[in-house]
N, C-alpha and C positions, 0 to 999 in steps of 0.2 A: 086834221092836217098833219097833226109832229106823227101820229099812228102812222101814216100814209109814209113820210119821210124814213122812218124808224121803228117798223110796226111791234120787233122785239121787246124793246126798250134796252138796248143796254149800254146806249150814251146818253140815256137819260141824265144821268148825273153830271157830266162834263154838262150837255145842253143846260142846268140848273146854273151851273157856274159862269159859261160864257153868256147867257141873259143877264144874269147877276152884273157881271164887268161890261158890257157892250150894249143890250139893247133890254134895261131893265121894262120898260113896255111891255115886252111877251113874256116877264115872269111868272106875272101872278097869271095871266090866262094858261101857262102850259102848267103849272104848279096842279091847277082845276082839273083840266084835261088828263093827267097822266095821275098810273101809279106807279111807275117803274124808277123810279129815282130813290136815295136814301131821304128820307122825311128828317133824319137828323141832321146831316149832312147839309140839306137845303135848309132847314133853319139856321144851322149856325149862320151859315153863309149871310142871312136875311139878318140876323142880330147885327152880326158884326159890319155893316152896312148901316144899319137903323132903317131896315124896309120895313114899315111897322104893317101897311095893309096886306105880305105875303106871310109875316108870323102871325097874324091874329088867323090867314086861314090855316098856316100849317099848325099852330095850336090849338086849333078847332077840331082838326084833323085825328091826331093824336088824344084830343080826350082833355088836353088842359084848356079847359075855356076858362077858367077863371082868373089864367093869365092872361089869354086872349081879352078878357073884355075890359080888363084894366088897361091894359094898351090904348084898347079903341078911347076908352072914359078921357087920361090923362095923356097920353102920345097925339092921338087922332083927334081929340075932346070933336067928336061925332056920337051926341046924343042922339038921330036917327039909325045911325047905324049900332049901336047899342042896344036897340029896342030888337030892332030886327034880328040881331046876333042871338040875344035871348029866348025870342022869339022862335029862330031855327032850333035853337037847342033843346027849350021845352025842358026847363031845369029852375025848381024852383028858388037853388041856393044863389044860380045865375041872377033872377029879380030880383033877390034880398040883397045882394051887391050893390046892382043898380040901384035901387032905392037908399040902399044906407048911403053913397057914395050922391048920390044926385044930393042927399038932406045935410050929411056933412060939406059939402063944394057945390054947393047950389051953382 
């Protein structure tokens, strides 16, 4: 749908923004949908907000999960979505987290 509206992308990044301020609902599904917006840019934005389930995917995105899954652990405390995050990533140092982190804060 945002392709159709904007197939370039090159207000992808305002459109990050005014989701962000106005209709954070279509965030994190056009955050999925798109690669044409700045990935940093749209994090800060999500930090400094406290959107924790749009940074956990743009830090997935980028390669830091093992920010990302701390988030989910302590922000989200969503022990299934933990599993699954791990799960997509196929990263053993990811499970040893999760395990250390499940056995210390049961």
């Amino acid at each position: 749908a945002y392709s159709k509206v904007e197939p370039n992308g090159r207000y992808h990044g305002k459109l990050v923004k005014l989701y962000a301020k106005y209709a954070r609902e279509k965030l994190l599904p056009f955050l999925k949908c798109s690669d044409n917006y700045p990935i940093q840019e749209a994090l800060d934005i999500c930090q400094s907000n406290d959107f924790f389930p749009e940074m956990v995917f743009l830090l997935g995105r980028i390669g830091n999960t093992r920010e990302a899954l701390q988030i989910i652990i302590e922000k989200l405390q969503d022990i299934n979505q933990a599993i699954n995050f791990c799960q997509e990533h196929n990263d053993r140092e990811l499970w040893s987290d999760l395990i250390k982190q499940s056995v210390d804060k049961p």
